[in-house]
N, CA, C and O atoms as a GROMACS GRO file, in nm:
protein
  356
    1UNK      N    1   0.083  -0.119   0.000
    1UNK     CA    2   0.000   0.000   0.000
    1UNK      C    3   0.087   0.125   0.000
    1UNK      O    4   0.050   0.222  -0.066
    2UNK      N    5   0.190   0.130   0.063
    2UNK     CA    6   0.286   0.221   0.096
    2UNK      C    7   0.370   0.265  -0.063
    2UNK      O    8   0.391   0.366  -0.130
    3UNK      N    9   0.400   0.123  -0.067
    3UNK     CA   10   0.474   0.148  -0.245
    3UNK      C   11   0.343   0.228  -0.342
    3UNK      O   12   0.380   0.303  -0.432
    4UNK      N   13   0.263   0.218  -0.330
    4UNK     CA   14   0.143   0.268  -0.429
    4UNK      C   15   0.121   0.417  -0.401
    4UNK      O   16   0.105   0.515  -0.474
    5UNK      N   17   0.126   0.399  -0.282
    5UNK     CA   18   0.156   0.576  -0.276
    5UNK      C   19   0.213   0.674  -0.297
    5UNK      O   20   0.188   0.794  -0.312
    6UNK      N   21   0.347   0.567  -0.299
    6UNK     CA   22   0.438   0.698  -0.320
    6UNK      C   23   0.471   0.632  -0.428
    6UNK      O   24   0.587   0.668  -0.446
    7UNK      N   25   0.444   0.554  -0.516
    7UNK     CA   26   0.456   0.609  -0.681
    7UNK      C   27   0.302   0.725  -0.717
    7UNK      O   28   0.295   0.809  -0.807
    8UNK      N   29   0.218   0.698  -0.637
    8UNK     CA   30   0.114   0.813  -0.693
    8UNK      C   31   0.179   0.910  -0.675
    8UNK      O   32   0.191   0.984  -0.772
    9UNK      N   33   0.245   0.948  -0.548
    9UNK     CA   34   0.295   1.072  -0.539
    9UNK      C   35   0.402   1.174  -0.580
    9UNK      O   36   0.415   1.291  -0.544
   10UNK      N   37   0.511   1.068  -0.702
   10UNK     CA   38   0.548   1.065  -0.764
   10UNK      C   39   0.543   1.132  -0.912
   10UNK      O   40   0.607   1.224  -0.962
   11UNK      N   41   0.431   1.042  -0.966
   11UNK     CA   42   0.362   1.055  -1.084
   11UNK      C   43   0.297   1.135  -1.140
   11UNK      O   44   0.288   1.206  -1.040
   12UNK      N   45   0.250   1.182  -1.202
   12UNK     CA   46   0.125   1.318  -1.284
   12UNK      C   47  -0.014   1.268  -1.224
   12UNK      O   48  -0.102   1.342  -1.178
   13UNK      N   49  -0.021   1.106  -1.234
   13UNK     CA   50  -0.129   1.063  -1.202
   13UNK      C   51  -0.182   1.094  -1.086
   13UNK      O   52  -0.302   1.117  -1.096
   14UNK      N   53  -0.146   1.101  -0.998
   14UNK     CA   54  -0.179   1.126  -0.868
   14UNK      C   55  -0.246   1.247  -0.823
   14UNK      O   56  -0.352   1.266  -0.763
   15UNK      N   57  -0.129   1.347  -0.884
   15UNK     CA   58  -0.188   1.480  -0.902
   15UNK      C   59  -0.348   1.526  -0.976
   15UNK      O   60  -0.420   1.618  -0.940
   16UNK      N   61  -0.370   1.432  -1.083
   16UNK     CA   62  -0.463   1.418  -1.172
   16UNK      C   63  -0.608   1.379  -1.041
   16UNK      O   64  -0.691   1.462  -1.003
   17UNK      N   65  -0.602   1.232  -0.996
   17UNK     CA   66  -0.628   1.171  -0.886
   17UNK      C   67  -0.699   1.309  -0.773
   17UNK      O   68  -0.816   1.344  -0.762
   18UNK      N   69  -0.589   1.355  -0.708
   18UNK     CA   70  -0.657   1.456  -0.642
   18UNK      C   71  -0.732   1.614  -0.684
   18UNK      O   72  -0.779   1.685  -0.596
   19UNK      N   73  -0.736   1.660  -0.850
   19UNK     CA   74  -0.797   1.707  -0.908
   19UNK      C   75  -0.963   1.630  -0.897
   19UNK      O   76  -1.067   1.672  -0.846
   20UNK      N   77  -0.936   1.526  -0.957
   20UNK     CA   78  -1.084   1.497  -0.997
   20UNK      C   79  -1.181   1.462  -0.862
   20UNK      O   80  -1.304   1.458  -0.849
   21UNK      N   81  -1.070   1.441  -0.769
   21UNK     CA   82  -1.126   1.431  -0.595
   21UNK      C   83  -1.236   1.566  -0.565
   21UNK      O   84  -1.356   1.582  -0.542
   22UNK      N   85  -1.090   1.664  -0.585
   22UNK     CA   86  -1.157   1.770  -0.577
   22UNK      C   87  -1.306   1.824  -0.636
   22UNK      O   88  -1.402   1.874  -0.577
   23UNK      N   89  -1.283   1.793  -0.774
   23UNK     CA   90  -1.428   1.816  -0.815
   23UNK      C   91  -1.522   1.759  -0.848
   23UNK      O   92  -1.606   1.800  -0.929
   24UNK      N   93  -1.523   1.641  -0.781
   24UNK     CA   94  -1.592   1.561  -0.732
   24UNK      C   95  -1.658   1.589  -0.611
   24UNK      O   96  -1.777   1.562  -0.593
   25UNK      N   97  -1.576   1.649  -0.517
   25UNK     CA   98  -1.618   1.714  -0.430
   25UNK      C   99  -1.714   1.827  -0.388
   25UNK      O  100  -1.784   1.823  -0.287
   26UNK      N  101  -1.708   1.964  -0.508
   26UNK     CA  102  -1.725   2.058  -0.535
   26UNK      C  103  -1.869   2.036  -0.622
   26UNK      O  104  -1.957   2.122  -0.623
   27UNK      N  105  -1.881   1.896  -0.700
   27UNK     CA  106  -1.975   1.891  -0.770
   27UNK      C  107  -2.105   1.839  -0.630
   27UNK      O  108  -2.218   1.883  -0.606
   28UNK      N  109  -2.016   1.722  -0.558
   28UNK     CA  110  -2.156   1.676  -0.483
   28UNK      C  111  -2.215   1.770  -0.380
   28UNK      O  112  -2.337   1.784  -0.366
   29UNK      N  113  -2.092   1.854  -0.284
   29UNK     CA  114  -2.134   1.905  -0.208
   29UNK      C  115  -2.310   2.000  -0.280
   29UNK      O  116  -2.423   1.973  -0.241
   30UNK      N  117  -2.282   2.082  -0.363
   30UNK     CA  118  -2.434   2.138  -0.393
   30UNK      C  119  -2.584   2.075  -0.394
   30UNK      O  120  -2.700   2.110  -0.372
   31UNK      N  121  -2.489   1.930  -0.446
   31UNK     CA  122  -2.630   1.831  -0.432
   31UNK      C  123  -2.689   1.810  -0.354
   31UNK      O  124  -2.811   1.796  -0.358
   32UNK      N  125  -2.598   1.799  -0.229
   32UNK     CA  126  -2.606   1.734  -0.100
   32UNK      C  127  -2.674   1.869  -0.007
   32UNK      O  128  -2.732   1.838   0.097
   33UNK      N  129  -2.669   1.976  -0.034
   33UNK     CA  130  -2.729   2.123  -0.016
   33UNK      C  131  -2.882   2.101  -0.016
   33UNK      O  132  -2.972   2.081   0.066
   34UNK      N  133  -2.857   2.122  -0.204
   34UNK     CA  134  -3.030   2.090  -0.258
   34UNK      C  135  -3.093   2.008  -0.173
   34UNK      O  136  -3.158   2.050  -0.077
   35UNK      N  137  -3.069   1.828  -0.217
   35UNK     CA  138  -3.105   1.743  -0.122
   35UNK      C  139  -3.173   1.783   0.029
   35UNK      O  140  -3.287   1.738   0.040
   36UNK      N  141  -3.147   1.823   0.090
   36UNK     CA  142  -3.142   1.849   0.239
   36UNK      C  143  -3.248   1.960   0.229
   36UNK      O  144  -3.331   1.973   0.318
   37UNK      N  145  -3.246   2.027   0.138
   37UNK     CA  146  -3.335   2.157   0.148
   37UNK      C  147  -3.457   2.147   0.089
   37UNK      O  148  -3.549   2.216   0.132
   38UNK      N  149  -3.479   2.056  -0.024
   38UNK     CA  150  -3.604   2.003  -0.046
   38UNK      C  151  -3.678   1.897   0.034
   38UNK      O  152  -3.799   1.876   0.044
   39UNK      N  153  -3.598   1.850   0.073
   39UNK     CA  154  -3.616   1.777   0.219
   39UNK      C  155  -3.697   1.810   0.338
   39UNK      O  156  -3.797   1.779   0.404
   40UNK      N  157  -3.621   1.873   0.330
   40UNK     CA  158  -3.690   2.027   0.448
   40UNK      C  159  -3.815   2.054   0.438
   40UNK      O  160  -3.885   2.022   0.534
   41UNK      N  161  -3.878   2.118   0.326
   41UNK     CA  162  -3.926   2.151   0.248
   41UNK      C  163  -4.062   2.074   0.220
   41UNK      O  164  -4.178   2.110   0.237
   42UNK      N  165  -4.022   1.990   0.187
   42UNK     CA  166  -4.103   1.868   0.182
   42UNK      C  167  -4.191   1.826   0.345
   42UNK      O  168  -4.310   1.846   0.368
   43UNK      N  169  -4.112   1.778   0.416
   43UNK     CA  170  -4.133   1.750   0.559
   43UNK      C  171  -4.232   1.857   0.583
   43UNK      O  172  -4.355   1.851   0.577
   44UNK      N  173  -4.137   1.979   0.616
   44UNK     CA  174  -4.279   2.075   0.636
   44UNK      C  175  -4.411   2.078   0.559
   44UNK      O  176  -4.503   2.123   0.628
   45UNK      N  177  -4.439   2.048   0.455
   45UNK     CA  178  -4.555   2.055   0.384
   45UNK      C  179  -4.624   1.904   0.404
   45UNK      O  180  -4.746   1.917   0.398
   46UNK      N  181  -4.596   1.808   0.421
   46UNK     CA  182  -4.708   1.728   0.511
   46UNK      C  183  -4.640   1.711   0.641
   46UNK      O  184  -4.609   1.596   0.670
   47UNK      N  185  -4.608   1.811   0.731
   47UNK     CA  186  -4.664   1.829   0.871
   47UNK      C  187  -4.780   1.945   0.836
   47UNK      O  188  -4.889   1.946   0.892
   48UNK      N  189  -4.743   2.040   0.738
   48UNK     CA  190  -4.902   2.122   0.751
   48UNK      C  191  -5.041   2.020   0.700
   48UNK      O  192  -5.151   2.019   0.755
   49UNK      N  193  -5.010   1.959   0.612
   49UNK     CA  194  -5.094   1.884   0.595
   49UNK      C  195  -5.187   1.790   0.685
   49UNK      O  196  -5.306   1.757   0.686
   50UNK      N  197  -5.077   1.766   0.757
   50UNK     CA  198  -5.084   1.636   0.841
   50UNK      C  199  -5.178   1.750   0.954
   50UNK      O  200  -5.286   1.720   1.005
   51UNK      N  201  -5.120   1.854   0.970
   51UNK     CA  202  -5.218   1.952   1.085
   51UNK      C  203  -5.375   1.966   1.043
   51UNK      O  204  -5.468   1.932   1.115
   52UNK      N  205  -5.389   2.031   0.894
   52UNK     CA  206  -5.489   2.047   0.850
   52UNK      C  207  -5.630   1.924   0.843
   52UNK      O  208  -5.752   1.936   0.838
   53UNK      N  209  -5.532   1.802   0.844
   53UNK     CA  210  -5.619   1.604   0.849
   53UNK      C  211  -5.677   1.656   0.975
   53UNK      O  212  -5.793   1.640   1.013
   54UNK      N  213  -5.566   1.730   1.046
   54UNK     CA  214  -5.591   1.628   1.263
   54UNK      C  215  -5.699   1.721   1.299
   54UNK      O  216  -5.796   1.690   1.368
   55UNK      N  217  -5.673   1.844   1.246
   55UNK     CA  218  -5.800   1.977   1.308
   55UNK      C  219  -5.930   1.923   1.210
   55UNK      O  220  -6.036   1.920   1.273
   56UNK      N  221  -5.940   1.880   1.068
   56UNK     CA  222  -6.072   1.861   1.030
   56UNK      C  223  -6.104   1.753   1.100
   56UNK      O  224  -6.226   1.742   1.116
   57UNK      N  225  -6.046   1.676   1.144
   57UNK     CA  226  -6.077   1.532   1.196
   57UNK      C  227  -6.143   1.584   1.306
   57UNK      O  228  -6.264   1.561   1.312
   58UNK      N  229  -6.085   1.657   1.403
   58UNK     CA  230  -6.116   1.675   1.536
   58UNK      C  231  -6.210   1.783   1.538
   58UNK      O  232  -6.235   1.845   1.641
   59UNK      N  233  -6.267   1.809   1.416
   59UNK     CA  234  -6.387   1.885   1.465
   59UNK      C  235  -6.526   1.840   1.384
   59UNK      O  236  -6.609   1.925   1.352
   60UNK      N  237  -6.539   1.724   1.361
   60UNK     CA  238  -6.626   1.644   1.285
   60UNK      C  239  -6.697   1.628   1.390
   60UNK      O  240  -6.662   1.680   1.496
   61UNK      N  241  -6.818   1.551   1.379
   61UNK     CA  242  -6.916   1.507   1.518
   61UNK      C  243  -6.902   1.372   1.432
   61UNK      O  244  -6.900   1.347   1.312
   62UNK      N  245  -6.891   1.280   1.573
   62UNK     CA  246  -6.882   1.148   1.530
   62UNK      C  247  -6.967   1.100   1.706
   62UNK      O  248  -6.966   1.157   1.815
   63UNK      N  249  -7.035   0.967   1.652
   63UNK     CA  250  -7.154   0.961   1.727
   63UNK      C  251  -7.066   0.903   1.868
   63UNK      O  252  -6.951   0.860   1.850
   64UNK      N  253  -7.113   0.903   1.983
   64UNK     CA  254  -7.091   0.875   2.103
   64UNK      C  255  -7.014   0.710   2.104
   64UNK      O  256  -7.091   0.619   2.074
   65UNK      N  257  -6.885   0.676   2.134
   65UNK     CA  258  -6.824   0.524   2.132
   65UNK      C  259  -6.806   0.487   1.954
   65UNK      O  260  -6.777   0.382   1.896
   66UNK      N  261  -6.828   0.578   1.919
   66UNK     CA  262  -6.798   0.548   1.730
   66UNK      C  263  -6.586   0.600   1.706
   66UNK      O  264  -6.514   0.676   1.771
   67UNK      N  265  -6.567   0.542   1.625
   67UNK     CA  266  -6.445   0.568   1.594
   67UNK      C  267  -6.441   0.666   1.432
   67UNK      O  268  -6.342   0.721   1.382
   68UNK      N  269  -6.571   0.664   1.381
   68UNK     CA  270  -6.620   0.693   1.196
   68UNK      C  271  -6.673   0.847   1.206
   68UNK      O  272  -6.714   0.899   1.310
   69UNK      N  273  -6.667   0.886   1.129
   69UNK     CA  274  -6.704   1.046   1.116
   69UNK      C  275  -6.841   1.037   1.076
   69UNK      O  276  -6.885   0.929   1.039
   70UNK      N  277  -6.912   1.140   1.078
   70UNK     CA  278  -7.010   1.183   1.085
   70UNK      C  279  -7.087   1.121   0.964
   70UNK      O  280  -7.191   1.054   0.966
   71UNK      N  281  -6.991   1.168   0.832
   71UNK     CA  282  -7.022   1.124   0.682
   71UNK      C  283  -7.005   0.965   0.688
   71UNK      O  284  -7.104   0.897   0.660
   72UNK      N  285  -6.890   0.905   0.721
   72UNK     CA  286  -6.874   0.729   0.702
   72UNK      C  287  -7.023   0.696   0.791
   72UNK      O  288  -7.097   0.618   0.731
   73UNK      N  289  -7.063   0.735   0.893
   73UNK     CA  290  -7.142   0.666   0.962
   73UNK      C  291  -7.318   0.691   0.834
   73UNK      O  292  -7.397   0.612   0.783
   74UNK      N  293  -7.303   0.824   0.835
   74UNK     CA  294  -7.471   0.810   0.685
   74UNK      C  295  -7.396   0.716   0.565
   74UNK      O  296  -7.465   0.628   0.513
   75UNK      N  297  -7.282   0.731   0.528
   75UNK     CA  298  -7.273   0.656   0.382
   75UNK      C  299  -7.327   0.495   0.426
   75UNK      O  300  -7.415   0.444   0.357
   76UNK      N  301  -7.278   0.428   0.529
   76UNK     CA  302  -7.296   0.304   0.632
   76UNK      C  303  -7.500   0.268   0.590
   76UNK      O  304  -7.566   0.194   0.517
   77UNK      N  305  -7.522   0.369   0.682
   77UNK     CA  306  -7.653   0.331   0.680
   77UNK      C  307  -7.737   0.418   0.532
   77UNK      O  308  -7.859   0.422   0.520
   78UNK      N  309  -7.676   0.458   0.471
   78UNK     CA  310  -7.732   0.468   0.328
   78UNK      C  311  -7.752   0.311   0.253
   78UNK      O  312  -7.840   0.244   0.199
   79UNK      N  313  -7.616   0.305   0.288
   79UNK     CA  314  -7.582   0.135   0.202
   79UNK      C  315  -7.678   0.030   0.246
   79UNK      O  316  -7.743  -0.043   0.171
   80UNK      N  317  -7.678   0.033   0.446
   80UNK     CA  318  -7.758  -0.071   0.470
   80UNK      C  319  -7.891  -0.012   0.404
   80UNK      O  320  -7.927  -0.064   0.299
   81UNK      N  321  -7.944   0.059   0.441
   81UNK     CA  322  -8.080   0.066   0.375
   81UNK      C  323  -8.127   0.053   0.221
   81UNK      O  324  -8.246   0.049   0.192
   82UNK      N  325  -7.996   0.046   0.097
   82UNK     CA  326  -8.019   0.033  -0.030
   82UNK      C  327  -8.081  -0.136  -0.007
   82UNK      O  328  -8.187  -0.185  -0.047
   83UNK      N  329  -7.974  -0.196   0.068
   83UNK     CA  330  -7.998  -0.332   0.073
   83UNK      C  331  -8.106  -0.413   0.116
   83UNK      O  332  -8.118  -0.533   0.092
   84UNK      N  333  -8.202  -0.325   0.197
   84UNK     CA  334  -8.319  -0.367   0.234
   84UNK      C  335  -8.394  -0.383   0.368
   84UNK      O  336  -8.514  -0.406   0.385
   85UNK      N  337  -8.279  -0.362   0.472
   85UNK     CA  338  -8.284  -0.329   0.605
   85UNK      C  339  -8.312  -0.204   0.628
   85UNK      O  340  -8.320  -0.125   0.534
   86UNK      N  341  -8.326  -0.172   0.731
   86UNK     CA  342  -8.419  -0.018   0.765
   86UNK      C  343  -8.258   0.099   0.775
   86UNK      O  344  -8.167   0.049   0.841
   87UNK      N  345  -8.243   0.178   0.741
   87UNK     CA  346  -8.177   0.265   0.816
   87UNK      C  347  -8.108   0.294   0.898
   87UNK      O  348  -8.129   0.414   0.906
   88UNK      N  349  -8.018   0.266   0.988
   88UNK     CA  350  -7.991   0.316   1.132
   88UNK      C  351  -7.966   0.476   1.133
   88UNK      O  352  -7.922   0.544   1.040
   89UNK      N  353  -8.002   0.516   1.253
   89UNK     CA  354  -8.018   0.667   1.261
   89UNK      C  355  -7.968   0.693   1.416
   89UNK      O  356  -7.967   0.807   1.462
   0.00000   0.00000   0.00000
């Protein structure tokens, strides 16, 4: 490993080697910027979302020991009653 080095360090190649390091470097770092910032970005827009679900949720009337909103519970007994049973209300 030692011999390999110091012929890189030697050589043009090497020099070449830590050029393309470099901008390699120079190229990802921006990505890695972007990345992170649409990220960001992102996250925040479904936590607002995710706020806007929890407040409509939590201000629905949903019937007493029910887990279903107001609407799932009529679509429910719409259906049962297409089928031929009475309604629940």
């Amino acid at each position: 490993m030692m011999n390999f080095l110091k012929s890189m360090w030697k050589s043009e190649k090497g020099g070449t080697m830590v050029e393309y390091a470099l901008l390699a470097g120079l190229l990802i770092m921006p990505c890695i910027m972007g990345v992170t910032f649409i990220g960001e970005r992102v996250n925040g827009e479904f936590n607002r979302v995710q706020n806007i679900v929890m407040s409509a949720g939590s201000s629905a009337s949903t019937p007493k020991g029910s887990h279903l909103s107001a609407s799932a519970v009529s679509a429910g007994s719409t259906l049962r009653g297409s089928i031929g049973s009475p309604p629940v209300r």
